[in-house]
VEXVODO-909873 format. One record per residue (C-alpha): residue number from 1; residue in one letter; chain; x, y, z. Coordinates in steps of 0.5 Angstrom, whole numbers, plus 500, padded with zeros to 3 digits. Layout:
! residues N
NUM | a | A | X | Y | Z
...
***
This chain:
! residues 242
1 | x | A | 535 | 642 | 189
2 | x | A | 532 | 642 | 182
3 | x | A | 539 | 644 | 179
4 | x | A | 542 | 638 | 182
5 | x | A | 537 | 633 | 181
6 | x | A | 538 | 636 | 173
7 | x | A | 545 | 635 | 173
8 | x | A | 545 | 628 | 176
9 | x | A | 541 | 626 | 171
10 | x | A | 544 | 629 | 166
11 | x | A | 550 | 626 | 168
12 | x | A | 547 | 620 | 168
13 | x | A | 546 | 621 | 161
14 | x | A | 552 | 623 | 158
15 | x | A | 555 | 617 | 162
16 | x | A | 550 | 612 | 159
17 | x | A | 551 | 615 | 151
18 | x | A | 559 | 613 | 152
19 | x | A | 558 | 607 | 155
20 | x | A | 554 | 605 | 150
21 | x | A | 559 | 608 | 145
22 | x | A | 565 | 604 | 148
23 | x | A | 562 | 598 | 148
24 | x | A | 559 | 598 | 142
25 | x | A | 566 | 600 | 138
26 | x | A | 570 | 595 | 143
27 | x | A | 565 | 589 | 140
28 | x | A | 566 | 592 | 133
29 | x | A | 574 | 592 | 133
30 | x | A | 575 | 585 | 136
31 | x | A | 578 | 580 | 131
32 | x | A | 573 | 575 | 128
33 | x | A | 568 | 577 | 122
34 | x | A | 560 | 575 | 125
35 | x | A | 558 | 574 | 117
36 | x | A | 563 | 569 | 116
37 | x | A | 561 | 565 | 123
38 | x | A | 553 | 566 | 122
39 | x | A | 554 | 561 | 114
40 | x | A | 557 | 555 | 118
41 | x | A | 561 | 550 | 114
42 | x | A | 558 | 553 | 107
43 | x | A | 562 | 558 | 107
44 | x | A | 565 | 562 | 100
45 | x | A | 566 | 568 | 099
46 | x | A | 559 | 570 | 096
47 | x | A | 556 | 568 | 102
48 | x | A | 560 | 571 | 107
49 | x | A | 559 | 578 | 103
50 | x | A | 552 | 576 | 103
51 | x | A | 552 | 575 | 110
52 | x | A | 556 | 581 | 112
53 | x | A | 551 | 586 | 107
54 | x | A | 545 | 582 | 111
55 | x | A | 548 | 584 | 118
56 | x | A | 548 | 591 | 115
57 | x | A | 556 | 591 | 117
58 | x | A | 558 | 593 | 110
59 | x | A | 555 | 600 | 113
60 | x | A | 559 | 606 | 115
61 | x | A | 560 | 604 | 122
62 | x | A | 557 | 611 | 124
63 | x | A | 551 | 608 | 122
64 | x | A | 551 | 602 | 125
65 | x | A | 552 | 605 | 131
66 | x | A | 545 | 610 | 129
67 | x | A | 541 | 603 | 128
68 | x | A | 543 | 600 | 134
69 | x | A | 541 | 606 | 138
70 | x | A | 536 | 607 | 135
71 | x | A | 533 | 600 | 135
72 | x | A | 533 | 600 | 143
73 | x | A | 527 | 606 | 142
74 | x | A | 524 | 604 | 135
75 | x | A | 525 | 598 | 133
76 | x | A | 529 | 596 | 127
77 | x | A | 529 | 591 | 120
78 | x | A | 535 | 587 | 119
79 | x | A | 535 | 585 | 111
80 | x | A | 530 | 590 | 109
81 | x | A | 532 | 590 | 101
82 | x | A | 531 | 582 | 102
83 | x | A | 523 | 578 | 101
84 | x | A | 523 | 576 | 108
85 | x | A | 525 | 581 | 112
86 | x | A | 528 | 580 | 120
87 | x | A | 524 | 585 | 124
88 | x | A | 526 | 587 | 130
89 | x | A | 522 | 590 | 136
90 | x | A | 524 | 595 | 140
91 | x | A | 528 | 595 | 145
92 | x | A | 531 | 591 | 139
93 | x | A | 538 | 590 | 143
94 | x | A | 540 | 584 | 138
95 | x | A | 538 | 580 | 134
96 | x | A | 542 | 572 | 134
97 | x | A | 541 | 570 | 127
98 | x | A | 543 | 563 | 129
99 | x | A | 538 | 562 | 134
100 | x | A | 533 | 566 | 129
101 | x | A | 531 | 570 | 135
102 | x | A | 532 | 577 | 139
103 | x | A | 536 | 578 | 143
104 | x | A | 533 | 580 | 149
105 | x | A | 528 | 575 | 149
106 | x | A | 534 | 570 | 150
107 | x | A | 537 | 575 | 156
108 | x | A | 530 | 574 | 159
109 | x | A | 530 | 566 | 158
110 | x | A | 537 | 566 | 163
111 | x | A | 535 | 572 | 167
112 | x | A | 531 | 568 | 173
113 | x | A | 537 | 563 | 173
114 | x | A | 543 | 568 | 173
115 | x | A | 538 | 571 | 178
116 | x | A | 538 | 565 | 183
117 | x | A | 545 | 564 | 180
118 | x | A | 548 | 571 | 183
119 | x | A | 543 | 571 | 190
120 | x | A | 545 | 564 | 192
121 | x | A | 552 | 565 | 190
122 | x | A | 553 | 572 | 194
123 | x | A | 550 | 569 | 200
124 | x | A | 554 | 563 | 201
125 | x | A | 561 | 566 | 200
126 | x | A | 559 | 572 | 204
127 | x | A | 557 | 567 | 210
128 | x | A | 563 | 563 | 209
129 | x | A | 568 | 568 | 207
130 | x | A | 566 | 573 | 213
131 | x | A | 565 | 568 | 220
132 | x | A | 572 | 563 | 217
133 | x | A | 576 | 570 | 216
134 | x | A | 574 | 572 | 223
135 | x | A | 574 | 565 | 226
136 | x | A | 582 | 565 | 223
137 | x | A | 584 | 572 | 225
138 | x | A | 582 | 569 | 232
139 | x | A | 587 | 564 | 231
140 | x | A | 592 | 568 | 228
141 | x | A | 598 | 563 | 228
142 | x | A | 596 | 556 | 231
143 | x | A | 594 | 551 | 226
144 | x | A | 587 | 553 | 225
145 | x | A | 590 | 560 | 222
146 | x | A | 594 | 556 | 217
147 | x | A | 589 | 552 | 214
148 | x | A | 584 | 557 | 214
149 | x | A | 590 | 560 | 209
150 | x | A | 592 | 554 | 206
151 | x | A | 584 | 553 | 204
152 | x | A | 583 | 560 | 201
153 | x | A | 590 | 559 | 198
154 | x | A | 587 | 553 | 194
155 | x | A | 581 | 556 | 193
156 | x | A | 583 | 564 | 191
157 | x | A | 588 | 559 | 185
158 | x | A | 583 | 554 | 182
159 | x | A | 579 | 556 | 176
160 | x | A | 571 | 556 | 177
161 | x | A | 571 | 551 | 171
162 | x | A | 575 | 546 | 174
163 | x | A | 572 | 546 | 181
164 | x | A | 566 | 545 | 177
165 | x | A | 569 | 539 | 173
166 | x | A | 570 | 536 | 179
167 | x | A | 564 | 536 | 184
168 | x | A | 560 | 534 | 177
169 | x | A | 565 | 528 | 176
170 | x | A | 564 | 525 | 184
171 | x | A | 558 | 529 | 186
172 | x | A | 554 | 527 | 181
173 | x | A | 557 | 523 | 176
174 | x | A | 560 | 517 | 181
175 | x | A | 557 | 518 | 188
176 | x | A | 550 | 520 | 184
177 | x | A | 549 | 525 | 191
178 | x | A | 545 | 529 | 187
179 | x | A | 542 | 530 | 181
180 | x | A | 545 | 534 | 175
181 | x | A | 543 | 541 | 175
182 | x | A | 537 | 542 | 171
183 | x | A | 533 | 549 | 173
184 | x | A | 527 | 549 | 176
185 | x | A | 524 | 554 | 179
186 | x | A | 523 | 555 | 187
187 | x | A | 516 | 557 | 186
188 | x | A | 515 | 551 | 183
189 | x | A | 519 | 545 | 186
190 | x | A | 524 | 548 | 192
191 | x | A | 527 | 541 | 194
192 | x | A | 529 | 540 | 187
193 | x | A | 532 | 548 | 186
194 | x | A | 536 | 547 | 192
195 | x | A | 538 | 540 | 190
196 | x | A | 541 | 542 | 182
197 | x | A | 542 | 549 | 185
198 | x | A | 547 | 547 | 190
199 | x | A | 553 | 546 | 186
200 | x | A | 553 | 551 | 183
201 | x | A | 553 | 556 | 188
202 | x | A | 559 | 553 | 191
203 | x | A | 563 | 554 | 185
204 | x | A | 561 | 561 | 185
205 | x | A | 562 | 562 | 190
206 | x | A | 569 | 559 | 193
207 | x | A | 574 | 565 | 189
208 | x | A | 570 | 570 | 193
209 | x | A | 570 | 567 | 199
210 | x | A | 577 | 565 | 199
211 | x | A | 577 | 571 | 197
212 | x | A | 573 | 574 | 203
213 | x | A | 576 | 570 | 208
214 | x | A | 584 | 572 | 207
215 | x | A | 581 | 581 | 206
216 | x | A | 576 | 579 | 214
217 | x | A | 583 | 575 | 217
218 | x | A | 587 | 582 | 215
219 | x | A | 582 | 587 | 217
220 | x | A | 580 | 583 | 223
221 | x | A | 587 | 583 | 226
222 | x | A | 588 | 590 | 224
223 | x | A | 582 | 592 | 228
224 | x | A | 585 | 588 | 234
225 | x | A | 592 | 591 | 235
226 | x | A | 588 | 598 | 235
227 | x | A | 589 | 602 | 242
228 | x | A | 582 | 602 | 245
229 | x | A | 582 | 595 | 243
230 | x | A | 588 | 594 | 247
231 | x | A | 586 | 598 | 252
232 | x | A | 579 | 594 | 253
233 | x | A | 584 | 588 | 255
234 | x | A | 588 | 590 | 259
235 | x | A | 581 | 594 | 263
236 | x | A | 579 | 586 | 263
237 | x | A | 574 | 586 | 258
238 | x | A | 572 | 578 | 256
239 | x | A | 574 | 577 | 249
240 | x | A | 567 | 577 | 247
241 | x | A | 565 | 583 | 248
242 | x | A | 571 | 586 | 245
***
């Protein structure tokens, strides 16, 4: 039992290493330089090399990946030879020169929205998703079933952004049936997080729920052509019991 408790957690750990070392190397590869987008308009040549040995990118990239590491469990300084140096605390994921900031301070500021956000959204589409498939299986090839799949359809191409678009220009912009979404927390205020919460749960959720109800309708009619479901028909059991 200690044996295999050992290598799952060396597992484990070897799994977080590549990870860390994939995603680290696929941000530093991708187009765009961060020291020519941290100067804003002012941009010359002398600033952008200013920014880039600031942001320590004209290090080996080995290095960087030291630093970035080795942040997370002690700290590190940005801009150590400069007469205000930036430190960062650990666990120092990052630091956003734009919003002179931490990083990791701005991902605890958004987490108890992303948090509701996500709980709200999986409920919803998970509730709607699930009783629509089933209540669309149930009525495989009467006009129920083809609405059903014709809405999914609607909802499974729609982009998340237009959805939104348009329930913020009706809902809130023309009909005024809610107010804009503004977080405030349930504890605080519930009425007025369901009220600035509700739209976008729907927007989240109506890709996965169309999502859910076409995978429900195809499971449900798989199950019901099975043989000891067929057998508790013609055994008379009701329909609902099946």
């Amino acid at each position: 039992m200690l044996g295999y408790i050992v290598r799952r957690v060396l597992l484990m750990l070897m799994l977080l290493f590549f990870l860390s070392v994939t995603v680290f190397f696929l941000f530093t590869m991708l187009p765009g330089d961060p020291a020519r987008l941290s100067c804003g308009r002012a941009c010359t040549p002398e600033v952008i090399e200013a920014n880039r040995h600031r942001l320590g990118y004209d290090e080996p990239i080995l290095t960087q990946y030291v630093k970035f590491v080795s942040g997370i469990f002690v700290g590190r300084t940005f801009s150590e030879d400069s007469p205000k140096p930036i430190v960062c605390e650990a666990p120092c994921v990052g630091y956003s020169f734009s919003r002179q900031q931490q990083v990791l301070p701005l991902i605890m500021a958004a987490l108890p929205v992303t948090f509701w956000l996500s709980i709200g959204a999986f409920i919803l589409w998970l509730s709607v998703g699930i009783s629509v498939g089933i209540y669309a299986a149930l009525r495989r090839g009467r006009w129920q079933d083809r609405l059903v799949m014709g809405i999914s359809l609607v909802g499974y191409s729609m982009p998340s952004f237009f959805i939104g678009l348009i329930l913020i220009y009706f809902v809130i912009i023309k009909w005024q049936i809610l107010p804009f979404p503004s977080y405030v927390s349930p504890f605080e205020d519930p009425v007025q997080f369901l009220q600035t919460m509700i739209l976008p749960w729907i927007v989240l959720a109506i890709l996965y729920a169309a999502f859910y109800m076409r995978l429900t309708r195809n499971q449900v009619l798989e199950v019901l052509n099975d043989d000891y479901v067929r057998t508790a028909r013609a055994k008379g059991v009701p329909r609902r019991q099946i």
